[in-house]
C-alpha positions as CSV (number, residue, x, y, z in Angstrom):
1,X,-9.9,27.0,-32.5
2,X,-8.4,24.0,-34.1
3,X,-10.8,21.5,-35.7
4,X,-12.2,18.4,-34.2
5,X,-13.1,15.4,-35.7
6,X,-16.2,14.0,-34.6
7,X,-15.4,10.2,-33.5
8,X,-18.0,7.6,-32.5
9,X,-19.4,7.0,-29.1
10,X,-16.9,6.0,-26.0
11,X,-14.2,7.7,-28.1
12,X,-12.7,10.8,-27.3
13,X,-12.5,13.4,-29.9
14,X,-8.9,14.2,-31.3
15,X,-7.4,17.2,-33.0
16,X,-7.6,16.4,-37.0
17,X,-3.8,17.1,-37.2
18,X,-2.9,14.0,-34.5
19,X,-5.7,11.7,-35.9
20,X,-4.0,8.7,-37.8
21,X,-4.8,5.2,-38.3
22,X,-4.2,2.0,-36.9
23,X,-1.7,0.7,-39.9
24,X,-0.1,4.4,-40.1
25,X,0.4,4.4,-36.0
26,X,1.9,1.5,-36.4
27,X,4.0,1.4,-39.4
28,X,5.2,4.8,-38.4
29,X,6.6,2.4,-34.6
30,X,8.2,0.1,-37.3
31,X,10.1,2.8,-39.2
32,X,11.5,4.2,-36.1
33,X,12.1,1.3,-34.3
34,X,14.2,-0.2,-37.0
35,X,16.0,2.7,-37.3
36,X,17.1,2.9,-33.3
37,X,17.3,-0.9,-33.8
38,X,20.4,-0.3,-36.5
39,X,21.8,2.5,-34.5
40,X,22.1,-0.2,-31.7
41,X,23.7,-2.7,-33.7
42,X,26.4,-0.3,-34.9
43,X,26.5,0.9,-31.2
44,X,27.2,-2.9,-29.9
45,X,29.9,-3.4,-32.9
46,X,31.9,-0.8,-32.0
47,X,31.6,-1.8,-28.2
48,X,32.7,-5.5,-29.0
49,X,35.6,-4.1,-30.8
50,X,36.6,-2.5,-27.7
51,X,35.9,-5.4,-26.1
52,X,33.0,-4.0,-23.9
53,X,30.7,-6.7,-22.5
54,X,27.2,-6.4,-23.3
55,X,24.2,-7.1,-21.2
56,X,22.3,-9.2,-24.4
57,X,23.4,-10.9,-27.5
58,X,22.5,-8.7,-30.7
59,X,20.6,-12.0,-32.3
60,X,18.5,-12.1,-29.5
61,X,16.9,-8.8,-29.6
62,X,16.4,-8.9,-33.2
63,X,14.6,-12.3,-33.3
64,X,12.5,-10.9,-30.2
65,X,11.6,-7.4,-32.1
66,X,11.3,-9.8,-35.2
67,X,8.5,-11.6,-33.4
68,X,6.8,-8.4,-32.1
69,X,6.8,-7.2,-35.3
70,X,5.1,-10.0,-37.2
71,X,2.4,-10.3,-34.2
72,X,2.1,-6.3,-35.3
73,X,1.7,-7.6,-38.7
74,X,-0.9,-10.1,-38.4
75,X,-2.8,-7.7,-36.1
76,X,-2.6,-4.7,-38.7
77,X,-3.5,-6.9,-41.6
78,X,-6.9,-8.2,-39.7
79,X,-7.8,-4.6,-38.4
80,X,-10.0,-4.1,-41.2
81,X,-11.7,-6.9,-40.8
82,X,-14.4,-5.9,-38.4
83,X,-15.4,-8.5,-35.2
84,X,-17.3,-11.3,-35.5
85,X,-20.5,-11.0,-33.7
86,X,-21.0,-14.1,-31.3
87,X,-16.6,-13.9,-30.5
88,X,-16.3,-14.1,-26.7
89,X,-14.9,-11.1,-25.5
90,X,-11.5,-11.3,-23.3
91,X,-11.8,-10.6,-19.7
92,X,-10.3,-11.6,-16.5
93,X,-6.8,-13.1,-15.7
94,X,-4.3,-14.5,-18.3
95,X,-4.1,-17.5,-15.5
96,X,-2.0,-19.5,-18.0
97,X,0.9,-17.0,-18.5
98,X,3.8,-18.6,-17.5
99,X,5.2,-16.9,-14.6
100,X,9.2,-17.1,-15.0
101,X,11.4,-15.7,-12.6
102,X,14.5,-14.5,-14.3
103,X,17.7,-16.2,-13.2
104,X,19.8,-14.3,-14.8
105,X,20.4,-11.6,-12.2
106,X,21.7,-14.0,-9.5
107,X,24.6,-15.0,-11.6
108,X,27.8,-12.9,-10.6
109,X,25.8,-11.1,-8.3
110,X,27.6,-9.4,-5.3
111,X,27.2,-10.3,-1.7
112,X,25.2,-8.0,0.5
113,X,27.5,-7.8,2.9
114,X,30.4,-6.8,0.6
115,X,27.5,-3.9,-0.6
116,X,27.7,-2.7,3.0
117,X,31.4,-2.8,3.2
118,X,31.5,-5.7,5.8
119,X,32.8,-8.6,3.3
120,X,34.4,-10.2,6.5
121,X,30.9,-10.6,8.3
122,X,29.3,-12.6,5.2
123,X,27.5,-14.9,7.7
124,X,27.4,-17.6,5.4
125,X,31.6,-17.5,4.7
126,X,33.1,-20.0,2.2
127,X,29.1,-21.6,1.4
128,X,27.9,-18.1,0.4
129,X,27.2,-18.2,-3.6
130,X,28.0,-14.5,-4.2
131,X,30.5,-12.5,-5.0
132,X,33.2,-11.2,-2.9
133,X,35.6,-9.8,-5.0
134,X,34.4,-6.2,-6.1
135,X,37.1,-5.8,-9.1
136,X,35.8,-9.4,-10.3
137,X,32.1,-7.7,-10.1
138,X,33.0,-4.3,-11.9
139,X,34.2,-6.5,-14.5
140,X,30.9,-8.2,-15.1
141,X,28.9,-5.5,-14.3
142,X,26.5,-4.2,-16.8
143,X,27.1,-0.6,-17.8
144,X,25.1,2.4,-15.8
145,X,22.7,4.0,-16.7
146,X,23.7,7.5,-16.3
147,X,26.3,9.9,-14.4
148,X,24.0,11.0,-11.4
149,X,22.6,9.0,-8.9
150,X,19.4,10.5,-7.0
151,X,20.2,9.0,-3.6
152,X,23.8,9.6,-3.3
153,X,22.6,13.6,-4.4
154,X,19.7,13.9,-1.6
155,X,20.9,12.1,1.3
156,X,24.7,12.0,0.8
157,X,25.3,7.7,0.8
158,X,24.0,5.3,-1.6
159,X,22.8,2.1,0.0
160,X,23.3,-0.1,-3.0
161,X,27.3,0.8,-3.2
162,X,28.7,-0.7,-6.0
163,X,26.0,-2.3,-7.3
164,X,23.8,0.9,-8.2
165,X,23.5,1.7,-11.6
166,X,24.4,5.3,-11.3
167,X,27.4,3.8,-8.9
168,X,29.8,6.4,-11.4
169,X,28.8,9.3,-9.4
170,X,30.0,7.9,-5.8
171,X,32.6,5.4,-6.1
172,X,36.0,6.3,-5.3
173,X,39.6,4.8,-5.5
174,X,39.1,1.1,-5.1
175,X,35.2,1.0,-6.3
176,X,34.8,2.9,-2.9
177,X,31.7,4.0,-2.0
178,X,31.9,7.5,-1.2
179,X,29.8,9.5,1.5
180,X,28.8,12.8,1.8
181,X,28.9,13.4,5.7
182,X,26.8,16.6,6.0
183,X,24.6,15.8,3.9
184,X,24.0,12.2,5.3
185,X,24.2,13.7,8.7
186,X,21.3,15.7,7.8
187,X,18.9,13.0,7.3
188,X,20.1,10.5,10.6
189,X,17.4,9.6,13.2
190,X,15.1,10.2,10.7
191,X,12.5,7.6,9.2
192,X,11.7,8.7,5.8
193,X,9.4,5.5,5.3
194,X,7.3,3.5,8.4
195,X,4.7,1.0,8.3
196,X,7.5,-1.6,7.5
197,X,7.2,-5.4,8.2
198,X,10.2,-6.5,10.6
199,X,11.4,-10.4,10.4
200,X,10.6,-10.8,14.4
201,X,6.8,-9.4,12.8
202,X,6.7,-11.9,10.0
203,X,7.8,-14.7,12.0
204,X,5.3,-14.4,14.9
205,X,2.5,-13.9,11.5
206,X,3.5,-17.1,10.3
207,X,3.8,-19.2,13.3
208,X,0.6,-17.9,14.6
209,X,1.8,-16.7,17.9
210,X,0.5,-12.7,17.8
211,X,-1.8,-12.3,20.6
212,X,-5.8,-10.7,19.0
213,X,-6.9,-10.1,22.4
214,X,-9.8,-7.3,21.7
215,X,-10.8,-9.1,18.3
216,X,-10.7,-12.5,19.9
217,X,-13.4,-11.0,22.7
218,X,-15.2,-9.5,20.1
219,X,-16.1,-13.0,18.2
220,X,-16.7,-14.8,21.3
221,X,-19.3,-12.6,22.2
222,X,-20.8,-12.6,18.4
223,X,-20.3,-16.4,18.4
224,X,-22.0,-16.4,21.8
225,X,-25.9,-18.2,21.6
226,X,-29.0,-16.1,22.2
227,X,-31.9,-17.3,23.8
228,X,-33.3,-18.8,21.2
229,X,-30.9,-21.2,21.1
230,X,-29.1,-19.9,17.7
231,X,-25.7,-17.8,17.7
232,X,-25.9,-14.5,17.4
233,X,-26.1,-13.2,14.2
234,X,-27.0,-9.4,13.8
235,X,-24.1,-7.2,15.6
236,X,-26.6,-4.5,16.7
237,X,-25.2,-4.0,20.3
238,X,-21.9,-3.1,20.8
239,X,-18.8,-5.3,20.9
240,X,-17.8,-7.8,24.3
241,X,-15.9,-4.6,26.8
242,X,-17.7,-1.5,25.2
243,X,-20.4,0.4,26.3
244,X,-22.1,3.4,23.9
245,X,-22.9,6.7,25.2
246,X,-24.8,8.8,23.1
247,X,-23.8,12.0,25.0
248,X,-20.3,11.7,26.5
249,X,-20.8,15.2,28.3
250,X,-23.6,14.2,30.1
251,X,-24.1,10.3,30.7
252,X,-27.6,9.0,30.5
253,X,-29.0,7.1,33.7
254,X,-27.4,3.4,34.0
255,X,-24.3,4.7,31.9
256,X,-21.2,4.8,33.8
257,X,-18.0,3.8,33.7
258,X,-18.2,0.1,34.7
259,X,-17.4,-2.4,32.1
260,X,-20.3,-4.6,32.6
261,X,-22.7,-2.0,32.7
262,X,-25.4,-3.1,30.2
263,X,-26.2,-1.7,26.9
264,X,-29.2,0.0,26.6
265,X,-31.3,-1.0,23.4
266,X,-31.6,1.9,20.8
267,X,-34.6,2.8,19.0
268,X,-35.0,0.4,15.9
269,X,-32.6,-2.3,16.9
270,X,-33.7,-5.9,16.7
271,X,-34.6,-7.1,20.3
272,X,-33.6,-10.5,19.1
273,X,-30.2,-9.4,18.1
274,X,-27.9,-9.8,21.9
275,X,-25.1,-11.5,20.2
276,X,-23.0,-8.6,20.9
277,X,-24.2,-7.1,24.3
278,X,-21.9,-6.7,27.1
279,X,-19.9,-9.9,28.1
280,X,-20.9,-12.3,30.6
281,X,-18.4,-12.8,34.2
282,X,-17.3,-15.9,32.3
283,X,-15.9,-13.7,29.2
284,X,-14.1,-11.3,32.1
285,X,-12.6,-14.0,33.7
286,X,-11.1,-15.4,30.4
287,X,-10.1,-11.9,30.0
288,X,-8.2,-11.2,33.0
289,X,-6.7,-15.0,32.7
290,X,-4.1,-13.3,30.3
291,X,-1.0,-12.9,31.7
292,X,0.6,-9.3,31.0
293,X,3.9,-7.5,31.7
294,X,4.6,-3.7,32.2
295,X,2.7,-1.4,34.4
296,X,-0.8,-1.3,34.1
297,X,-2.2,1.9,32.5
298,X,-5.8,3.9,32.2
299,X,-5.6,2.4,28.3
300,X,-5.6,-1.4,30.1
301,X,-8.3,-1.0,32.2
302,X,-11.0,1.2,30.7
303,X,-11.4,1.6,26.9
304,X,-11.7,4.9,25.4
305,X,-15.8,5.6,24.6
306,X,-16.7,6.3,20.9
307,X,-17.0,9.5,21.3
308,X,-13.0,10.0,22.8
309,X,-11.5,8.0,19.7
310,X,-9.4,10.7,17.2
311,X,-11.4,12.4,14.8
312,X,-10.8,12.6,11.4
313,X,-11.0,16.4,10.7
314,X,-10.7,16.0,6.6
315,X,-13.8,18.1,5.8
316,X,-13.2,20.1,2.6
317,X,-9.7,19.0,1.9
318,X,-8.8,17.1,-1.2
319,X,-8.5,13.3,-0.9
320,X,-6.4,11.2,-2.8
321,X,-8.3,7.8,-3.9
322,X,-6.6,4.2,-2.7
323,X,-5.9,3.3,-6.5
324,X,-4.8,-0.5,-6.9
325,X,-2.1,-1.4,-9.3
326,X,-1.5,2.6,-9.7
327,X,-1.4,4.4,-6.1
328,X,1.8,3.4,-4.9
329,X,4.4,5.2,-2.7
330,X,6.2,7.2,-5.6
331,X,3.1,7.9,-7.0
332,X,1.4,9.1,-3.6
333,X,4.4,11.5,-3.1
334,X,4.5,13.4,-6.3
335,X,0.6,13.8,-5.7
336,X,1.0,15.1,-2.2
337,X,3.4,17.6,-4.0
338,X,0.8,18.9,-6.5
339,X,-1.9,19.1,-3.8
340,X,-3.5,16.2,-2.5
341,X,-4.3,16.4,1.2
342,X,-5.6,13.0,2.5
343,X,-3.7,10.4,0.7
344,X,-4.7,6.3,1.3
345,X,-2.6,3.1,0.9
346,X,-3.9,0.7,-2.1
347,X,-6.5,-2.0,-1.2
348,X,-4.4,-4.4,0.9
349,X,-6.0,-7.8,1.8
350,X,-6.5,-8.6,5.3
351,X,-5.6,-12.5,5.3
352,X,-2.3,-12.0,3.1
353,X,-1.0,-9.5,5.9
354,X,-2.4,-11.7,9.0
355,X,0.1,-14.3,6.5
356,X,2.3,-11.8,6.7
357,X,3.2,-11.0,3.3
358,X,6.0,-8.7,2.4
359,X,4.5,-7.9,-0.7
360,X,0.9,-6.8,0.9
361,X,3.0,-5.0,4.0
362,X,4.5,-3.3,1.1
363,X,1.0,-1.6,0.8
364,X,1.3,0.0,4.3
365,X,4.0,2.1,3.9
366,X,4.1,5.9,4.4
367,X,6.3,8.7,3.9
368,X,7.0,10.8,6.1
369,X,5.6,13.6,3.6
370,X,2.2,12.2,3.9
371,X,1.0,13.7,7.3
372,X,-2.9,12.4,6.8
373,X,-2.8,8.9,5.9
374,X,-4.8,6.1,5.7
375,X,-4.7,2.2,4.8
376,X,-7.7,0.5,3.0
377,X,-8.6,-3.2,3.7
378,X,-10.3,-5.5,1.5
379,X,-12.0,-9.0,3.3
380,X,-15.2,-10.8,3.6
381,X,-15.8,-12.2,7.1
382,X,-15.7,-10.7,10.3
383,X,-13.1,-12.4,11.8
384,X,-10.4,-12.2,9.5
385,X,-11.4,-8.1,9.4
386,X,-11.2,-7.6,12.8
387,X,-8.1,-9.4,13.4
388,X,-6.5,-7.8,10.9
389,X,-7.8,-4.4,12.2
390,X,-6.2,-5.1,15.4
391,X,-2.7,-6.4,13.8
392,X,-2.3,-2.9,12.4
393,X,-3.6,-0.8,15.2
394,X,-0.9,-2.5,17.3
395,X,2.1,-2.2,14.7
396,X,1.5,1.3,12.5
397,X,1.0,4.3,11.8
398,X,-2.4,5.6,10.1
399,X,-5.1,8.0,10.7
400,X,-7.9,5.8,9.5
401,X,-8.4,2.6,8.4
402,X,-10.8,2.3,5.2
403,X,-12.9,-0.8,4.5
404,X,-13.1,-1.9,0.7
405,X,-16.9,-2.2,-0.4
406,X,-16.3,-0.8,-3.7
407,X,-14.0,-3.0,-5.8
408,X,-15.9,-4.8,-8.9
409,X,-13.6,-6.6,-9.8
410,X,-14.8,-10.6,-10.1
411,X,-11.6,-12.1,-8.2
412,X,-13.0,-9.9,-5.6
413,X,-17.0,-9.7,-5.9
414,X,-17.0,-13.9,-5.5
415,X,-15.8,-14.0,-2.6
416,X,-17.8,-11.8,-0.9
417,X,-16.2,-8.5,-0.6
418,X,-15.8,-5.3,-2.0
419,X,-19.4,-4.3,-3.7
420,X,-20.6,-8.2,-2.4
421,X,-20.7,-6.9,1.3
422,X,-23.4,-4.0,0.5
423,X,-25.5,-7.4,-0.5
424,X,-24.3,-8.9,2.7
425,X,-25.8,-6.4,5.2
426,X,-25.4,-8.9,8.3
427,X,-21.5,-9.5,7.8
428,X,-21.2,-5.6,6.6
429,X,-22.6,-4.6,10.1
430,X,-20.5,-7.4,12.0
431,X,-17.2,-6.5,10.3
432,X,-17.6,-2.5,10.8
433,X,-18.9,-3.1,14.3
434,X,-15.3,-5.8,14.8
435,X,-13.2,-3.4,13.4
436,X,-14.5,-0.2,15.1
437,X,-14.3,-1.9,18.5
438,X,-10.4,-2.6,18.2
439,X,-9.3,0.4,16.2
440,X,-8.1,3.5,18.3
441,X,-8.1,5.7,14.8
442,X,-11.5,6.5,12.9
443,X,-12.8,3.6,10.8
444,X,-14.4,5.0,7.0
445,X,-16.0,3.2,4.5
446,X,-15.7,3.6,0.6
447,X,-18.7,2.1,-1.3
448,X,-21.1,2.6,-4.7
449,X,-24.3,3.3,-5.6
450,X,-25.0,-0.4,-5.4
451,X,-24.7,-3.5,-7.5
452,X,-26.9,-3.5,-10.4
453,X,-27.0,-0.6,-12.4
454,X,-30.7,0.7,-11.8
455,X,-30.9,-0.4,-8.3
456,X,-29.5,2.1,-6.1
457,X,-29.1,0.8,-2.5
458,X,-26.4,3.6,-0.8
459,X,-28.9,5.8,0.7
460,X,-30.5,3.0,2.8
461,X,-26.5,1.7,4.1
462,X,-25.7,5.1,5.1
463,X,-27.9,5.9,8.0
464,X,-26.9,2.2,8.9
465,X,-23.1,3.0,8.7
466,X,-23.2,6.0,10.9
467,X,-25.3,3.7,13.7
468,X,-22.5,1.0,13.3
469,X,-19.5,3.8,14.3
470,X,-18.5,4.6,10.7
471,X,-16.5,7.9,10.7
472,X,-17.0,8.8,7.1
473,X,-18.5,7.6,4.1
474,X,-17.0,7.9,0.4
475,X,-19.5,7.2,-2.3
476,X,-18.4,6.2,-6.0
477,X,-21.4,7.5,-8.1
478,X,-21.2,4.3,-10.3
479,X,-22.4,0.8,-9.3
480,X,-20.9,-2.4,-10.0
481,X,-22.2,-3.3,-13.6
482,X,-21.5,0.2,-15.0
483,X,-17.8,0.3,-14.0
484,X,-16.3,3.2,-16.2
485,X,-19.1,3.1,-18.6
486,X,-21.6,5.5,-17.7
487,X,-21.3,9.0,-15.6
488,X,-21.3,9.4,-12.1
489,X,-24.1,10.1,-10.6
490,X,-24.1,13.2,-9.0
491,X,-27.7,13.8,-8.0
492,X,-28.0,10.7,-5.9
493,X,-25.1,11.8,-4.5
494,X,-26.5,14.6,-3.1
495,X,-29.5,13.0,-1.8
496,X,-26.7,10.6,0.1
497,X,-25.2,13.4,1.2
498,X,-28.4,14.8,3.2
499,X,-29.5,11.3,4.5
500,X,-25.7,10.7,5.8
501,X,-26.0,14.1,7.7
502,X,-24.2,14.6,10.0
503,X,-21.7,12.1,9.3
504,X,-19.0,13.1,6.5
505,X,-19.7,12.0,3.2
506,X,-17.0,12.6,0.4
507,X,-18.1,12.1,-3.4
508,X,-16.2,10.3,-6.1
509,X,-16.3,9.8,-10.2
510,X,-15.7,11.8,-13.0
511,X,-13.6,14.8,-10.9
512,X,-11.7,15.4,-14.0
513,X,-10.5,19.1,-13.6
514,X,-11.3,22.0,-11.2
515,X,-14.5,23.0,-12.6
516,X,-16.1,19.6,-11.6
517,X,-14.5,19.6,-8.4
518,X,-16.0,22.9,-7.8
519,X,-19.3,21.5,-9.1
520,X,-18.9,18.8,-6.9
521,X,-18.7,20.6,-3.7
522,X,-21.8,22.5,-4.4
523,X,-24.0,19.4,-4.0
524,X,-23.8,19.3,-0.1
525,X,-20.7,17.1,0.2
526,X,-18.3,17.1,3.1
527,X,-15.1,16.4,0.2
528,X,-14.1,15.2,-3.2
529,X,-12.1,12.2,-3.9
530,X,-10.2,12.2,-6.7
531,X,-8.9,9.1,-8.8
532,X,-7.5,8.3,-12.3
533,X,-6.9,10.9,-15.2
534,X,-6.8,11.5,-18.7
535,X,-4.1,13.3,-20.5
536,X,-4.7,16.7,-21.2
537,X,-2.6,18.3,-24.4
538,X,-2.9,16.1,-27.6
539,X,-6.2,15.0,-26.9
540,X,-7.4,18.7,-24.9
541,X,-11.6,18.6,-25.7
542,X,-13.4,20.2,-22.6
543,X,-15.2,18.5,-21.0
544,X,-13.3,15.4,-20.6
545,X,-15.1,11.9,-20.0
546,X,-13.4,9.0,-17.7
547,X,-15.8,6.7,-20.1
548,X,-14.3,7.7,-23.4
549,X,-11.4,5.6,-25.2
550,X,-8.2,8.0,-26.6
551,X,-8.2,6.9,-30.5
552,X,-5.0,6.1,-32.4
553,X,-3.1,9.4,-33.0
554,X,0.4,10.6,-34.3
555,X,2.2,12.5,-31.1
556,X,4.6,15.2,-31.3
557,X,7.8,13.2,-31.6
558,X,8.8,9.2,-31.6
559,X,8.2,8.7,-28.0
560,X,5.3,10.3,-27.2
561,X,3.6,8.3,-29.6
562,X,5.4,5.3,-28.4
563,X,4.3,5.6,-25.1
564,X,0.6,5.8,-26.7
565,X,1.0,2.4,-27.9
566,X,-1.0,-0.8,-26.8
567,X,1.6,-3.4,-28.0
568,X,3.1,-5.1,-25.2
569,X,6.6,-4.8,-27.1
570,X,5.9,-1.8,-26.8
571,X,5.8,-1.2,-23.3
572,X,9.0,-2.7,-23.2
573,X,11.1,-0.9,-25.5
574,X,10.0,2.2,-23.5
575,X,11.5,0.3,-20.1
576,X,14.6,-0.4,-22.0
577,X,15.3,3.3,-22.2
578,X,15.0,3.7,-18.8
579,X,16.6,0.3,-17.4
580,X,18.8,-1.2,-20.2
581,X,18.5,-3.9,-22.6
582,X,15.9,-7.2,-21.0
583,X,17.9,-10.5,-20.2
584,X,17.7,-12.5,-23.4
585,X,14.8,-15.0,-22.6
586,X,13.0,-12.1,-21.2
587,X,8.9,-12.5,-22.1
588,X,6.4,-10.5,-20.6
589,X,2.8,-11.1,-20.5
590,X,-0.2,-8.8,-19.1
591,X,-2.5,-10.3,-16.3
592,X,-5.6,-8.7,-17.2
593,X,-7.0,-8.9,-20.6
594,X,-10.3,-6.6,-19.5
595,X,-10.9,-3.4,-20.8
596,X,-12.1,-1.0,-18.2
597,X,-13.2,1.6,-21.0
598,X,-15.4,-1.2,-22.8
């Protein structure tokens, strides 16, 4: 077995041979990069001889390298001078970065109706400020990026035409774009991606004129006084228009099927709490005032019960965690490939979609690949919760719909969600009460341990959660103030699991490989949710730790250990090879400067 070096706490061991230094790890970037740095300069002379155009001037991207360089330079020659004790650590935002949108890719950019071979329906005619002339385009056009083009090869047409950077492999005489009719005919009728925001969508968002009928009943009834006097503030009954039945099959005594028959108090609730009991003739009247079209149906007149909403039959299957930042579409897809089962949108907020936001719709869509899906929503007041609960209900296509009380971060936490609402237990109840009564799919919850890191609070929510119509409960076994830097806590887990009985309870953290997830389901679970890896190869030491920092270390060729790297110029050079050369005033900045692993 190949050697180890023992490294310091928080930092994952490394095989001696890969171990190298800061100042090696770096000077060895510098050697290389210099090196593909001349080979590009010769490449661009003999290009401009031809009289190729290129997509950056050569003096650019040398004084840019140049500067990432010497910031490389200071930062190696200061590396062994160790921290000062009282610095202030970096954390949060980088709110000052200067957010620049580059212009340069609307210059001599070609009109999207030329794209779509309809240059004669340009609907904005002599005013439009693209490009009409395709030969005048070709001409200006950056080079491609390679001879195949993924699109044109799967579903036989390219949507992008000539403007695709593969466009080589299906243009034709002309700059034609060329179609493959079998294969295209193969894929028409079919929606390979839903959950999408249309502009009549947006446009009733923004001008406030979508109708929240169930949420709107809802908050009138929890707005509604008690007889004290005050509003009511608990949400132990259930919402304005639905009754519980405990037993569906056999309907207790005063439990029928009318609308306004009365909720009968459970064992435990607060007698004070009738915020949220049945509405009043007054609320039914408002109700009805609504004017409708269609024919009236079953679903119009008589809610489904509880116990008659969908259930989410996900026991034992491997769930896919809703990872901001990281668990996109693409990212989704190739996971369903390797395995996952249950796969959830990231956290989307609830008042940028009731905004309607194309880049938080953007969160919402699923492929058609992913046949258990979910969305997960992230807010702090009931109303804006519910509403948005309702919005989607009415407009996509998910098998659940998660609530968020598990992000840490600060930008989050202030405002009173994510871990903030298991602190909140009167708005927790109100907004998974709102959002159960207008969902028609199972509502779960994802939450921690707690907030502090010795005060565990889970086990008293749960029984809670399951009383409030939760349909499943996943549990990170890390609270707020331990992040990523301490275990998951397994054991309590288990005890969760037991006290949650018999609703479903999935457990997350540190399912690293398939001997903890076979750990895992030996503790009582109902599932395992799985989240973010580490590498496995260079750094292979079983067993692995989410909580431990990869060191500096030589990989087996130039980019692997390039792609290792924690220089933002860096990161860039690697997109280059993928995308081209960056516009010339190109600068790129990171928005967080925390360190999860710290």
């Amino acid at each position: 077995m190949a050697a180890v070096v023992p490294v310091g706490p928080g930092v994952a061991p490394v095989r001696a041979r890969f171990l190298i230094s800061k100042e090696q790890f770096h000077a060895y970037l510098r050697d290389r990069g210099e090196e593909e740095e001349k080979k590009e300069e010769q490449q661009q002379e003999e290009e401009e001889e031809v009289g190729v155009v290129q997509g950056e001037p050569p003096a650019k991207r040398v004084k840019a390298e140049g500067s990432g360089r010497d910031e490389e330079s200071r930062e190696d020659a200061g590396a062994g001078e160790k921290e000062p004790v009282g610095r202030k650590r970096a954390r949060g935002q980088n709110k000052s970065r200067p957010c620049m949108k580059p212009n340069c890719y609307e210059q001599n950019r070609l009109c999207p109706a030329v794209t779509q071979g309809s240059a004669d329906k340009c609907c904005f005619g002599p005013r439009c400020r693209f490009l009409h002339d395709l030969g005048e385009y070709m001409a200006l056009k950056p080079p491609d990026l390679g001879r195949r083009c993924v699109l044109f090869e799967t579903f036989g047409k390219c949507a992008y035409g000539a403007t695709c950077r593969f466009a080589q492999a299906h243009l034709g005489a002309g700059f034609r774009n060329i179609v493959n009719t079998e294969l295209a005919g193969q894929w028409e009728g079919k929606a390979l991606v839903r959950n999408s925001l249309s502009k009549e969508l947006q446009h009733r968002l923004r001008k406030r004129k979508f109708s929240f009928k169930r949420a709107e009943l809802f908050l009138r009834a929890l707005a509604k006084p008690r007889g004290d006097g005050r509003k009511g503030g608990n949400a132990t009954g259930c919402s304005a228009g639905e009754q519980e039945v405990p037993n569906c099959t056999t309907p207790q005594e005063g439990h029928g099927d009318d609308p306004a028959c009365p909720v009968l108090a459970e064992q435990g609730e607060d007698p004070k709490a009738d915020g949220l009991q049945s509405p009043s003739p007054t609320d039914d009247e408002e109700a009805s005032s609504i004017q409708t079209m269609g024919s009236v149906t079953d679903e119009d007149v008589i809610k489904p019960r509880p116990c008659e909403k969908k259930k989410l039959e996900i026991q034992g299957k491997l769930y896919l965690a809703p990872l901001t930042t990281c668990g996109n579409l693409p990212f989704r897809r190739i996971c369903k490939r390797l395995g996952a089962d249950v796969t959830c949108g990231e956290m989307a907020v609830c008042t940028n979609l009731l905004q309607g936001q194309a880049s938080e719709w953007a969160l919402l869509k699923r492929h058609h690949t992913e046949d258990i899906f979910g969305v997960q929503l992230e807010g702090a007041f009931p109303d804006t919760m519910t509403k948005c609960a309702e919005l989607l209900n009415q407009t996509i296509e998910v098998d659940f719909v998660d609530i968020n009380v598990g992000c840490p971060i600060d930008l989050v936490y202030k405002k009173g969600g994510g871990c903030a609402l298991m602190t909140r237990s009167n708005k927790f109840e109100q907004i998974v009460r709102g959002m159960n009564s207008v969902l028609d799919v199972p509502l779960t919850v994802k939450i921690r341990t707690g907030v502090q890191e010795k005060i565990n609070v889970a086990h008293k929510l749960l029984p809670r959660l399951r009383e409030w119509g939760a349909a499943l409960v996943t549990l990170h076994g890390r609270s707020r103030e331990q992040r990523y830097t301490r275990s998951a806590d397994w054991d309590y887990i288990a005890e969760c699991a037991q006290v949650a009985s018999p609703m479903p309870l999935f457990g997350n953290g540190d399912i690293l490989s398939y001997e903890d997830a076979n750990r895992a389901m030996q503790t009582g679970v109902s599932g395992i949710m799985i989240a973010r890896y580490i590498p496995v190869g260079l750094l292979e030491f079983l067993p692995q730790k989410i909580n431990e920092r990869p060191p500096y270390y030589m990989g087996r060729d130039y980019l692997e250990t390039l792609m290792a790297s924690q220089n933002v110029d860096d990161w860039i050079r690697i997109s280059e090879l993928l995308l081209g050369p960056v516009p010339p005033n190109f600068t790129f900045l990171p928005k967080h400067k925390a360190n999860s692993y710290r």
